[in-house]
C-alpha positions in Angstrom: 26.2 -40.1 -15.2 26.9 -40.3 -11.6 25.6 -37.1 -10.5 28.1 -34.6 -10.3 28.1 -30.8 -11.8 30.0 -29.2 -14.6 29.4 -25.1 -14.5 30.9 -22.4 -16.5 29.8 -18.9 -18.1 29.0 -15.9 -16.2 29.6 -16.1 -12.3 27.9 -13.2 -10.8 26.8 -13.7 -7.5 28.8 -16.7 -7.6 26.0 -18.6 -9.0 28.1 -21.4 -10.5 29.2 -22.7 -7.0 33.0 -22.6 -7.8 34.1 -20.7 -4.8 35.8 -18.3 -7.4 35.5 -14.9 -7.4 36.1 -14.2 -11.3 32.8 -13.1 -12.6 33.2 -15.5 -15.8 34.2 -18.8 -16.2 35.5 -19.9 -19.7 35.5 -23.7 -19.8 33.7 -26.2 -18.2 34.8 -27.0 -13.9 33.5 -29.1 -11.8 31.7 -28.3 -8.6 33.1 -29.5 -5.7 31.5 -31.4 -3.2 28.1 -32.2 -5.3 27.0 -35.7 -5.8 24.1 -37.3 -6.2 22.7 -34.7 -8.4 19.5 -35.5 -10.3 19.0 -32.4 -12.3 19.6 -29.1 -12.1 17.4 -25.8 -12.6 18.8 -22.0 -12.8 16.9 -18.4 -12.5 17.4 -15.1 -12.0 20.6 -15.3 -9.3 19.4 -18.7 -8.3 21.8 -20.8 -6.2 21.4 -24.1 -6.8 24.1 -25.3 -4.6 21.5 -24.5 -1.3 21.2 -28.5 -1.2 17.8 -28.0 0.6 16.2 -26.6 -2.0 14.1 -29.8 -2.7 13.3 -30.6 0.3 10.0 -30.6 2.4 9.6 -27.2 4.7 9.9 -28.8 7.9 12.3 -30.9 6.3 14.4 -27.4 4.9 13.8 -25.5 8.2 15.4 -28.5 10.2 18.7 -27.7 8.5 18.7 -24.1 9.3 20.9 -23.5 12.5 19.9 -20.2 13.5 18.6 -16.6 11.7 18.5 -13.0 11.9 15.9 -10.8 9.9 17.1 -6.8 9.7 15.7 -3.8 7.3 18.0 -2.1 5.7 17.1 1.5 3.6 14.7 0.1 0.9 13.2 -3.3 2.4 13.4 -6.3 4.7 17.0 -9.0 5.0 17.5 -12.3 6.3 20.6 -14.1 7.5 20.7 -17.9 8.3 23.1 -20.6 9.2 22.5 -24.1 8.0 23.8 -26.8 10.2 27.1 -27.4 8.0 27.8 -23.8 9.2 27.0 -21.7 5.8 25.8 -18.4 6.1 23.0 -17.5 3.5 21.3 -13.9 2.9 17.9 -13.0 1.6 16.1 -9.7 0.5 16.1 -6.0 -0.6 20.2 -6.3 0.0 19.9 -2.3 -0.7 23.5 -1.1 -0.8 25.1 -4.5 -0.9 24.0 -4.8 3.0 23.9 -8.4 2.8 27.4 -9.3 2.4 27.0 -11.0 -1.5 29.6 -8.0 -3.1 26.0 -6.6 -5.4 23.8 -4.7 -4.3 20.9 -6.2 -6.6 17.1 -7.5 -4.8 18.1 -11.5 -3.3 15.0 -13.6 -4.3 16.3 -16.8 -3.6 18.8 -17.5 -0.6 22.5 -16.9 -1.9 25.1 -18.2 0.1 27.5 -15.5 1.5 30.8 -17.4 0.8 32.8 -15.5 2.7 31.4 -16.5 6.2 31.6 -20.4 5.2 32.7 -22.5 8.4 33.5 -19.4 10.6 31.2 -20.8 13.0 28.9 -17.5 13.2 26.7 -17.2 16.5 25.6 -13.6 16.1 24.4 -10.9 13.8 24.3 -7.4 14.6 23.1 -4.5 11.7 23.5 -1.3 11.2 22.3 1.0 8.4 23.0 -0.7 5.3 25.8 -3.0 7.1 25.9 -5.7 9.6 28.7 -7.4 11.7 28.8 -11.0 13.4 30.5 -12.8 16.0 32.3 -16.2 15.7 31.8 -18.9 18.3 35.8 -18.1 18.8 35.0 -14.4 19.6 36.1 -12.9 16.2 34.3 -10.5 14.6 33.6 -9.9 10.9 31.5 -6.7 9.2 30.2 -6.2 5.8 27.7 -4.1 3.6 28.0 -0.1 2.9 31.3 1.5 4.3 30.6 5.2 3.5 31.7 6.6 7.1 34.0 3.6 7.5 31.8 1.7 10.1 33.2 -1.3 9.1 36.2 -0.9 10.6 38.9 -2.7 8.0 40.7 0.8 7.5 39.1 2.9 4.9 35.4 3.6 3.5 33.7 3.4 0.4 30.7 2.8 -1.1 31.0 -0.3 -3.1 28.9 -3.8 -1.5 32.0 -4.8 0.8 32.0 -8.8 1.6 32.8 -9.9 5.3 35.9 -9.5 6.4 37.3 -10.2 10.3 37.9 -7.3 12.0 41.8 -6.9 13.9 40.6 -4.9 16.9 43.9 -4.0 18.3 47.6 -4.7 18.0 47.0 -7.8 20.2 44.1 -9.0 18.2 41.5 -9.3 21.0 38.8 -11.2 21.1 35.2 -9.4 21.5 32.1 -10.2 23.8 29.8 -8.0 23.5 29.1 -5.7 19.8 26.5 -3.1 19.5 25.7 -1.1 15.7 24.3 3.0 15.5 23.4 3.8 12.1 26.6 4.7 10.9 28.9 3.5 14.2 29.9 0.0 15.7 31.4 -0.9 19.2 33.0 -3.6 21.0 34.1 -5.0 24.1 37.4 -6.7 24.3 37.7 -10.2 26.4 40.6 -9.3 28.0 40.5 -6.2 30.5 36.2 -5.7 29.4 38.1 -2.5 27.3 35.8 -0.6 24.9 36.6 -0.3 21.1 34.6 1.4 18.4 34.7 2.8 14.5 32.7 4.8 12.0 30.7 8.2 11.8 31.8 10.0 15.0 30.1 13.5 13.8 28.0 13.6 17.1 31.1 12.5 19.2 29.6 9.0 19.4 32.7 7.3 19.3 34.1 9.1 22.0 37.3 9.6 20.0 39.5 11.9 21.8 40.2 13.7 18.9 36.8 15.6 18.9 37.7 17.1 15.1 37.5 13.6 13.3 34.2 13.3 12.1 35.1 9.4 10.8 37.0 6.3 12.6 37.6 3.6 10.3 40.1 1.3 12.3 38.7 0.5 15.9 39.9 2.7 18.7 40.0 2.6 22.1 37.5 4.1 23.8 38.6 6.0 27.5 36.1 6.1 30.6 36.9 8.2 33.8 37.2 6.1 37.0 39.1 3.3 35.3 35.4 1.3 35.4 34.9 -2.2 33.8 32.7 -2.1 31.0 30.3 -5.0 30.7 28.4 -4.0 27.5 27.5 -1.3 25.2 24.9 0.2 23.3 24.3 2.0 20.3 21.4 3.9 18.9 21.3 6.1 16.0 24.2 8.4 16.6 24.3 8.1 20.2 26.7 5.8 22.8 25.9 3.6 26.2 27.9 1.4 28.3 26.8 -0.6 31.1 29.7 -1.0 33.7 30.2 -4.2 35.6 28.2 -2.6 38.7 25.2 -1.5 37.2 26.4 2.0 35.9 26.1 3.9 32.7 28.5 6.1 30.6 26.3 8.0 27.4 28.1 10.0 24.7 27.5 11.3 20.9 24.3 12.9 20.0 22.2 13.9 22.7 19.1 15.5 20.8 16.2 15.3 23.0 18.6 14.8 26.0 18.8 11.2 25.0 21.9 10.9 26.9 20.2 11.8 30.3 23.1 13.7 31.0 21.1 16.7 32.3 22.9 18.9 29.7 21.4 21.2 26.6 24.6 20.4 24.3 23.5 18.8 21.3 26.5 16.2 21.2 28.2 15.0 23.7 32.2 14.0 22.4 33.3 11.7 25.6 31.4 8.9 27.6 30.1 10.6 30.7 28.4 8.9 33.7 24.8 9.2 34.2 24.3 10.7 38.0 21.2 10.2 40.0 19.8 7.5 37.6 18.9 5.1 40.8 16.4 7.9 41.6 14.2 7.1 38.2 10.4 6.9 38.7 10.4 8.7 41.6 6.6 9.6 41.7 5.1 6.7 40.3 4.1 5.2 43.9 4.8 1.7 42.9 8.5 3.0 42.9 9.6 0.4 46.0 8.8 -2.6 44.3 10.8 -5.2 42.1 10.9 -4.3 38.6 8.9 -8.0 38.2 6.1 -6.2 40.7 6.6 -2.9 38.6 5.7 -4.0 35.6 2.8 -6.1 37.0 1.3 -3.1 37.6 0.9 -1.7 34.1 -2.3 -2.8 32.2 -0.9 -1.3 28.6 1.4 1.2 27.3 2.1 3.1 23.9 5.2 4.6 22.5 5.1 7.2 20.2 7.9 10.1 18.9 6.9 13.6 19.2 8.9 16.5 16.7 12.2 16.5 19.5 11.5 12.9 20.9 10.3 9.7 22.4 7.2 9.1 24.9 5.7 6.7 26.3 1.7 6.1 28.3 0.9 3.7 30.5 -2.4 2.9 31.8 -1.6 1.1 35.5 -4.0 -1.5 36.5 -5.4 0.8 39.4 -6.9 3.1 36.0 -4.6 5.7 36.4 -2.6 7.4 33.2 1.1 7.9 33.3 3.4 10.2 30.8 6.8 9.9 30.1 9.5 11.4 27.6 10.1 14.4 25.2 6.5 16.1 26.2 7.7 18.2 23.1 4.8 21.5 23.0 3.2 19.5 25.7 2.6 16.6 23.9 1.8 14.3 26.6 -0.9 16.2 28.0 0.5 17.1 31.4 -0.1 21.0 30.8 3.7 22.0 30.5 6.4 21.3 27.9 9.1 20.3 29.8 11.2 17.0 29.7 9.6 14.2 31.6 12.5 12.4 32.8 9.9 10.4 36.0 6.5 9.0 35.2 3.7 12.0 35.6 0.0 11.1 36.3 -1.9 12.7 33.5 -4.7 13.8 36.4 -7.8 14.5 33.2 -7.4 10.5 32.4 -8.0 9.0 35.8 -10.3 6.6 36.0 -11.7 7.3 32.3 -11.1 3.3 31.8 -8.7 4.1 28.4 -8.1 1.2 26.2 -6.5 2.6 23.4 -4.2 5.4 22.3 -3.4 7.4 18.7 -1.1 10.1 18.0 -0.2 12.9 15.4 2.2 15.1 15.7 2.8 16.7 18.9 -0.8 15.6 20.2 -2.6 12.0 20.6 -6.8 11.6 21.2 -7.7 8.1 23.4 -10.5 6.0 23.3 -12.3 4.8 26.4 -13.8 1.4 26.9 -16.9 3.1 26.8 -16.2 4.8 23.1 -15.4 7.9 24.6 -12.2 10.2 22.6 -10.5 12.5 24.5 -7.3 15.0 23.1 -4.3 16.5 24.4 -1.1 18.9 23.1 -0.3 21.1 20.5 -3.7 22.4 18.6 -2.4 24.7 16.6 -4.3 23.4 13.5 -7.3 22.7 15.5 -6.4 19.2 15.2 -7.6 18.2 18.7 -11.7 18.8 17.8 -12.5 21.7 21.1 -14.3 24.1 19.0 -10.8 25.7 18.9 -6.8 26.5 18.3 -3.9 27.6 20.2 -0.2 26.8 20.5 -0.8 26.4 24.8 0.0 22.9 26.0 -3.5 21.3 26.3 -4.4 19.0 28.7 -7.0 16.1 27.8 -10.6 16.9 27.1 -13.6 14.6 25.9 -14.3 15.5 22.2 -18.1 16.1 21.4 -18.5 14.4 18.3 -21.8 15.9 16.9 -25.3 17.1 18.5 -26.0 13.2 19.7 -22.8 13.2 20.7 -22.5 9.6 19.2 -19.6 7.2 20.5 -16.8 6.0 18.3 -15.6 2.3 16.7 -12.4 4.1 15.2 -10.0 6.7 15.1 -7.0 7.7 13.0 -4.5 10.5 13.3 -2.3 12.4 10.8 0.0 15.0 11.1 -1.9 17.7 12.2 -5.8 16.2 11.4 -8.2 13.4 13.0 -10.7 11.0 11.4 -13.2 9.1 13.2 -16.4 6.3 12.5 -19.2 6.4 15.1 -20.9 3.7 16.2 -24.1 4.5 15.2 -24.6 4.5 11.4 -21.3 4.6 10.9 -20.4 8.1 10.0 -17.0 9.9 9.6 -16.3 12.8 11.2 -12.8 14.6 11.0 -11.1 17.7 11.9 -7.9 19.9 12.1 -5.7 20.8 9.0 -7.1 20.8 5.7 -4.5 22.6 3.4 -4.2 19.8 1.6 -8.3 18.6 2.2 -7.7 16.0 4.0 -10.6 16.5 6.4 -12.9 16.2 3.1 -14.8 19.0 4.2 -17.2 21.3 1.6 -15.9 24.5 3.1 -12.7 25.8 1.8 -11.0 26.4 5.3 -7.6 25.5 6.2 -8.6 24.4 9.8 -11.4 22.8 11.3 -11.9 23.0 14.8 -14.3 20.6 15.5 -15.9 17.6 14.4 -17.3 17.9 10.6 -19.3 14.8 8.5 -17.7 13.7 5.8 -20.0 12.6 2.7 -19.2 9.7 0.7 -20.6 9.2 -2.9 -23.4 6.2 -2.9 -23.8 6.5 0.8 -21.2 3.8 1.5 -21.2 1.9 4.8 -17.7 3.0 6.1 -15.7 0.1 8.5 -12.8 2.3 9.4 -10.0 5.1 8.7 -6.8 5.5 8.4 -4.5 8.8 7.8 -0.9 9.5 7.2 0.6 12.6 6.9 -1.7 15.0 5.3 -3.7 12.1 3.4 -6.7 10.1 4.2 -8.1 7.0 3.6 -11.8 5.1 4.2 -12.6 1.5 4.3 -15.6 0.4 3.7 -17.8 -2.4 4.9 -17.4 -4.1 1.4 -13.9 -3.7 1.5 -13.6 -0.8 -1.2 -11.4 2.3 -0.4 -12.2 6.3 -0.5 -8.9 8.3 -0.5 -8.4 12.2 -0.4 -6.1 14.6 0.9 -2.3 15.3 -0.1 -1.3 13.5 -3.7 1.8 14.6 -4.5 3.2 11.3 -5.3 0.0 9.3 -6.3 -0.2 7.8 -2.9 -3.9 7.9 -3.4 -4.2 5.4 -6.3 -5.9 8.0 -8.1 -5.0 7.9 -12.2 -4.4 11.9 -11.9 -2.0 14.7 -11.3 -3.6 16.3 -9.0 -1.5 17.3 -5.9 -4.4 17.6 -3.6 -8.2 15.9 -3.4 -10.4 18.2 -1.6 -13.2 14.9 -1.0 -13.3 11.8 -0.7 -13.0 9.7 -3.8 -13.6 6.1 -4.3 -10.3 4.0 -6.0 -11.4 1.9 -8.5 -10.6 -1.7 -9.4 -9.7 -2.2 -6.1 -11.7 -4.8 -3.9 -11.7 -7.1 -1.2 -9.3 -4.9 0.9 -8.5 -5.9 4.5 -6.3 -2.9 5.7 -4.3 0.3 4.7 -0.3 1.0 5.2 0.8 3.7 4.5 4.8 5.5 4.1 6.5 8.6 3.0 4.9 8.8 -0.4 3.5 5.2 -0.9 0.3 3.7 0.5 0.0 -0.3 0.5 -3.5 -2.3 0.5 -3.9 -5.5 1.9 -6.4 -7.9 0.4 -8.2 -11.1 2.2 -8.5 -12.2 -1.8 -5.0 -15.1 -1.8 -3.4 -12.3 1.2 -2.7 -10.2 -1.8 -0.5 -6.5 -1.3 -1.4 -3.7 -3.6 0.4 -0.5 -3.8 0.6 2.8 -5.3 3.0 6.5 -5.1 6.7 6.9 -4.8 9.1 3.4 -4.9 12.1 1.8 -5.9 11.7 -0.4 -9.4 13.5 -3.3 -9.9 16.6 -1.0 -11.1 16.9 1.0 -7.7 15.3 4.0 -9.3 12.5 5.8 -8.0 9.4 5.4 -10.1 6.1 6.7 -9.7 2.8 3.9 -9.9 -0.5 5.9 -10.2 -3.0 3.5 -9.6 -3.1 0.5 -7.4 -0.7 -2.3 -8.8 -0.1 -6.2 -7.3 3.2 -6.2 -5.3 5.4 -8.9 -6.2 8.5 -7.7 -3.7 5.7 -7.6 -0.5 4.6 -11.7 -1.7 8.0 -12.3 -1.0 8.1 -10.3 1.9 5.2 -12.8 3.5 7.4 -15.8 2.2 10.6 -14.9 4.5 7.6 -13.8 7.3 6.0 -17.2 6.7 9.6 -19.0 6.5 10.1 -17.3 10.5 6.8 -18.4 11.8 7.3 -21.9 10.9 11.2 -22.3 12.5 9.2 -20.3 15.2 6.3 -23.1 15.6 9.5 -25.8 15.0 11.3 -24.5 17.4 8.4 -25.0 20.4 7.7 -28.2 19.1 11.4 -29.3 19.7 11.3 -28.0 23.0 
C-alpha cells in the first residue's frame, strides 16, 4: 500500500532487482530503494528497476550521463550512465560482450550491476569485450575472454561481468587504454609505463617472450631509448604508441606494412620506432603548410581496402587526384603496384572535375560532375568496361558506355563486375565477371569486357543499382527490386534453390523500397512505408543459430536497431540545445 516491491522466482539477468546473483529466488524480498511505486509491468528480460522507464524522452534522456554505442560479432551495443552513476547495456550482446553474465539479445536496457557507483568516464571495446575507466583511474574489462584479453588471469569463454583490472604489483592507476580485437593496452600514471594483455600471436603485445601466443595478466611493455609514452593505440592485431615528443613505436602484425616500419616481416614481436615519419607527404606540394591549411586544401576523399590493404583518394580543391595506400595489383591507378607510403597524383584524373568514387576489388571506376565514368587497376575479369582484360596495373580511362555514348546517374561495383543507369532512358549497362550471371547478360560468357544492356521484364523504369559480391540488385522508379547473380544463401529473396540467377528477376511482394544493404550472405531492404527493414539470406535467429530466410521478411532486430539510432540523435540534438 505504500509503494514498495516484493520480487521472487527466477532471477536471470537479475530481473528482480535484488542485487543477488542466485538465479532463483524462493520467497518473497523486498526491493531495496523502490518507493513510490504505482504498478509494475514485466517482459521478456525486462528491468523494471530502470526508474525512467515512464518517463517523457527528453525527460529519460536528461537522466542519462553519458553513452557509448560499439558492434560486436552479430549486431550493434549501447552503454549508458544515468546520473545516479548506473551503467546500463543494450543490444545484440553476442558473446556476453555487454557485461550482463548471458549472452542472450538485450531489448530493453538491463542494468550491468557490477559497474554500479564506480563512477565510469570511459568505454573502450574490443571484439566481443569492452573495458572502462573510472573517474579514479581504475580500470574494469568484461565480455568474451577466449585469448584472455581481459586481463584478470585466465580465459574462457563464458559472458565474464566487469571486474577491475590490478595492473601491476603497485596497483597503478591508467590514463590512457586502447582495445585490438583480441588485445588491450594501458598506460600507467606514474612513470607514463606501457602495460598490455591478450592474443599476442602477431607479437602485438610486445611480450618479450616471443613464444607466448596469449597474455592474460597485464605486462609490462619495454621501449628502447627509455622514451615516455603518452598514449597507445591498437588496431586489429597490431600496436602504436605515441611518445611524449611526437614519436611512434608500432609492433604485432604488420600485414600490408601497417607498421610503416619499412620491413617485409609479417609480425613484428617488439615496439620499434618509426624513422623518417616527419618526411610524410613529401610530393603533395601543399606539404609546407599547417595541417589546418593541409586539409583545407582537400575538396573530398574516399577510403577503401584493396585484397593486402587500405587506400585512400583525395580530390584537392585545385582538381587534382591524389592516391595513397596498399596500391595492391595497382589498385589506385598510378600504373605500378608498389606501396604508396606519400600521396601520388593520379596524372589521367587531372582536371576531370571527379565528384564521386566506387570500388571493387582491386580496381574503383569515378564519376565526373559531367557524368563521365572512368576505371583503373586490376582487370582481370574485364571488370573495368575497355573492350578488354589483363592482370597489368591500369591506369584510368573513360568508359564508353554504348554507341551514344550516354552519361551515367549511377554506378555500383562488386567484386570483380560493374553496373551502371544512364541518364537517358534510364538503361543498365554492366560488365566484368559473370560466373555467377551477375552482369545479367544473354550470352553465356564468364567475362564481359565492355558495357552490355541489361533487359528487364515489363520494361521497368530502373532508379538505381547496387552489387555486392557476385550479386546484383535493381531499383526501380516504383520502388520494386530486380535481383540476380550469386544465390547461395537466398540473399536474393528469391523462394528457390538456385545457387545462381543468370537475369534479372523481379522479387515479389516487395514494395515501396527506398535502398539496398547488402552483407556476407544477407541483403537488407529499406522501405519509405513506416521506415520499415526487410531482409532475406544467411542470419542469426533468435537462438544464435544460423538460419536461412528465403524470401523477404520484416526485421524486428533492425526496428530496434533505429530505436537505439533514434535514442542517440535525440541526446545528440539535447545536447546542442544545452549548450
Amino acid at each position: 500500500m505504500d509503494g514498495q516491491v516484493f520480487s521472487w522466482g527466477e532471477n536471470s539477468a537479475n530481473k528482480l532487482g535484488l542485487n543477488s546473483n542466485d538465479t532463483k529466488i524462493c520467497l518473497p524480498k523486498l526491493i531495496c530503494n523502490l518507493n513510490g511505486i504505482t504498478s509494475v509491468k514485466c517482459g521478456f528480460q525486462f528491468i523494471e528497476n530502470l526508474r525512467i522507464k515512464d518517463l517523457t524522452p527528453i525527460d529519460w534522456i536528461k537522466c542519462i550521463e553519458r553513452f557509448y554505442v560499439f558492434d560486436d560479432s552479430l549486431g550493434v551495443n549501447m552503454l549508458f550512465v544515468t546520473k545516479d552513476d548506473r551503467v546500463y547495456g543494450l543490444g545484440a550482446n553476442h558473446k556476453g560482450s555487454l557485461g550482463l553474465g548471458h549472452n542472450r539479445w538485450v531489448s530493453e536496457p538491463q542494468e550491468i550491476i557490477h559497474l554500479r557507483h564506480k563512477n565510469i568516464i570511459n568505454f573502450i571495446n574490443g571484439y566481443n569485450f569492452f573495458v572502462c575507466i573510472s573517474s579514479d583511474n581504475c580500470v574494469y574489462s568484461c565480455g568474451y575472454n577466449i585469448y584472455g584479453q581481459l586481463g584478470q588471469g585466465f580465459k574462457n569463454s563464458i559472458f565474464n561481468r566487469p571486474m577491475i583490472i590490478k595492473i601491476n604489483a603497485k596497483n597503478d592507476l591508467v590514463i590512457d587504454v586502447s582495445c585490438g580485437s583480441y588485445h588491450t593496452l594501458v598506460v600507467t600514471e606514474n612513470n607514463n609505463e606501457v602495460y598490455g594483455w591478450g592474443s599476442n600471436s602477431y607479437g602485438q603485445i610486445g611480450s618479450r617472450d616471443i613464444t607466448c601466443d596469449t597474455i592474460t595478466t597485464p605486462e609490462k611493455i619495454h621501449f628502447s631509448g627509455n622514451y615516455s609514452i603518452k598514449s597507445v593505440h591498437c588496431f586489429d592485431c597490431s600496436s602504436f604508441a605515441l611518445t611524449m615528443d611526437g614519436q611512434v613505436f608500432s609492433w604485432g602484425s604488420n600485414s600490408a606494412n601497417i607498421l610503416g616500419l619499412n620491413s617485409n616481416d609479417t609480425k613484428i614481436c617488439l615496439p620499434q620506432l618509426i624513422c623518417n615519419l616527419n618526411e610524410f607527404i613529401e610530393n603533395l606540394r601543399i606539404k609546407d603548410l599547417t595541417p589546418i591549411d593541409w586539409i583545407k586544401c582537400i575538396e573530398r576523399f574516399y577510403v577503401f581496402d584493396d585484397s593486402l590493404g587500405v587506400n585512400m583518394l583525395f580530390v584537392t580543391k585545385d582538381d587534382r587526384v591524389y592516391g595513397l595506400g596498399a596500391n595492391h595489383k595497382g589498385s589506385l591507378g598510378l600504373g605500378h603496384n608498389r606501396w604508396v607510403s606519400e600521396p601520388q597524383e593520379i596524372i589521367h584524373l587531372r582536371h576531370k572535375n571527379i565528384i564521386n568514387f566506387i570500388n571493387g576489388n582491386n580496381f574503383f571506376v569515378c564519376i565526373s560532375s559531367d557524368n563521365y565514368v572512368y576505371s583503373c587497376g586490376y582487370n582481370i575479369c574485364g571488370q573495368l568496361g575497355q573492350g578488354f582484360k589483363n592482370s597489368l596495373y591500369n591506369k584510368p580511362m573513360i568508359i564508353q558506355i554504348n554507341a551514344k555514348n550516354d552519361l551515367v546517374s549511377d554506378v555500383s561495383c562488386g567484386s570483380y563486375h560493374t553496373l551502371v543507369v544512364t541518364k537517358n532512358n534510364n538503361e543498365v549497362y554492366g560488365w566484368g565477371n559473370n560466373t555467377f550471371g551477375q552482369i545479367g547478360s544473354r550470352h553465356n560468357n564468364y567475362d564481359i569486357i565492355r558495357p552490355e544492356k541489361i533487359k528487364f521484364s515489363d520494361n521497368y523504369c530502373i532508379k538505381s543499382v547496387h552489387c555486392f559480391d557476385n550479386s546484383s540488385f535493381a531499383l526501380t522508379m516504383d520502388g520494386q527490386v530486380f535481383s540476380w547473380g550469386q544465390n547461395r544463401n537466398n540473399q536474393l529473396g528469391h523462394y528457390c534453390n538456385k545457387f545462381r540467377i543468370i537475369k534479372p528477376t523481379l522479387i515479389c511482394n516487395l514494395s515501396a523500397i527506398t535502398s539496398i544493404q547488402s552483407g556476407t550472405g544477407i541483403t537488407y531492404f529499406f522501405t519509405n512505408y513506416r521506415k520499415e527493414i526487410y531482409f532475406c539470406g544467411k542470419y542469426y535467429n533468435e537462438n544464435n543459430e544460423i538460419d536461412i530466410q528465403k524470401t523477404p521478411k520484416l526485421s524486428k532486430l533492425f526496428n530496434q536497431y533505429i530505436e537505439i539510432q533514434s535514442i542517440i540523435l535525440l541526446m545528440i540534438i539535447l545536447d546542442v540545445m544545452m549548450n
